[in-house]
C-alpha positions in Angstrom: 0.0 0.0 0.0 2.9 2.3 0.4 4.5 1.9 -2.9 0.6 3.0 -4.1 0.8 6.2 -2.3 4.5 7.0 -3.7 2.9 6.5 -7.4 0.0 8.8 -6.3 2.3 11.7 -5.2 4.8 11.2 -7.5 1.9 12.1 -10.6 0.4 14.5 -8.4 3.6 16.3 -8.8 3.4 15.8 -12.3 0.1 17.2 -13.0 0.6 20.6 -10.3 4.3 21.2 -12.9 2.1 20.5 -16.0 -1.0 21.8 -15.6 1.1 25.3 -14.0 3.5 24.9 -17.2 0.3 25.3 -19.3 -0.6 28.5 -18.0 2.5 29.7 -20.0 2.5 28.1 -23.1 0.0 29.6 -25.9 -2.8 27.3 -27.5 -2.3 24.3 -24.4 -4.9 22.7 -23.6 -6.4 22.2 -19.9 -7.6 19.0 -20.5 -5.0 17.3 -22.5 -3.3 15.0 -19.8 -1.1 13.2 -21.5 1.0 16.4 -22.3 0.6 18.0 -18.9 1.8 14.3 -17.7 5.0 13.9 -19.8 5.8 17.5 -19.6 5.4 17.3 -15.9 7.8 14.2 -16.0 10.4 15.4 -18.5 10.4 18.7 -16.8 10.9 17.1 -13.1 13.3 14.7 -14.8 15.5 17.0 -16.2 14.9 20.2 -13.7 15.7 17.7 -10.8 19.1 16.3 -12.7 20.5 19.9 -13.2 19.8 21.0 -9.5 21.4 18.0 -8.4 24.1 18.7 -10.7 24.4 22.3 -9.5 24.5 21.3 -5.9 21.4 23.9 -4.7 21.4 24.8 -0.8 18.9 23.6 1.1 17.9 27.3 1.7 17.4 28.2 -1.7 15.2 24.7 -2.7 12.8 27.2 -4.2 15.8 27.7 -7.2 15.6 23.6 -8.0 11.4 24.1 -7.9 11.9 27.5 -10.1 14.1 24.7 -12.6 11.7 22.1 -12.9 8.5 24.3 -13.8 11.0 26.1 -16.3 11.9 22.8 -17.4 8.2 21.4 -17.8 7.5 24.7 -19.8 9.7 24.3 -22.1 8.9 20.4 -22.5 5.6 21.6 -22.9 6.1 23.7 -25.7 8.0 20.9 -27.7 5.7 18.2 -26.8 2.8 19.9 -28.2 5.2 21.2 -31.2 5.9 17.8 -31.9 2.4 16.2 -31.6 1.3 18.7 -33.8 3.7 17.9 -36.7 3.1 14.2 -36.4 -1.0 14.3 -36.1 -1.2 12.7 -32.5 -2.7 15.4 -31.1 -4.8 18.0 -33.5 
């Protein structure tokens, strides 16, 4: 039952940095999860291996959260770039 609640707070995660990263990018939809899900991920994938890379102090975390939402927005905008040229998402 534990590993269920890691899985539910882990794509809670993902859907509070997508569904924020949509605010910013033009013509997203709201209710398109699957891009507010991957950008979510790719965003907290690769904002969370840079500020690990950087070596952020613990009393600036809000720099590694400011690099994960950046990161989701711009995941964002290329997801829906490239499920627009390929048809999957119209």
């Amino acid at each position: 039952m534990g590993l269920f609640w890691q899985i539910v707070s882990l794509l809670s995660v993902w859907l509070v940095y997508g569904v924020i990263a949509s605010f910013f990018v033009k013509n997203s939809n709201k209710r398109d999860y699957l891009l507010i899900l991957l950008s979510g991920f790719f965003g907290g994938l690769f904002g969370g291996y840079l500020s690990n890379e950087i070596q952020i102090p613990d009393n600036i975390w809000y720099l590694s959260e400011f690099l994960k939402l950046v990161f989701a927005v711009f995941s964002m905008h290329g997801l829906q770039f490239i499920f627009k040229k390929t048809g999957f998402r119209k």
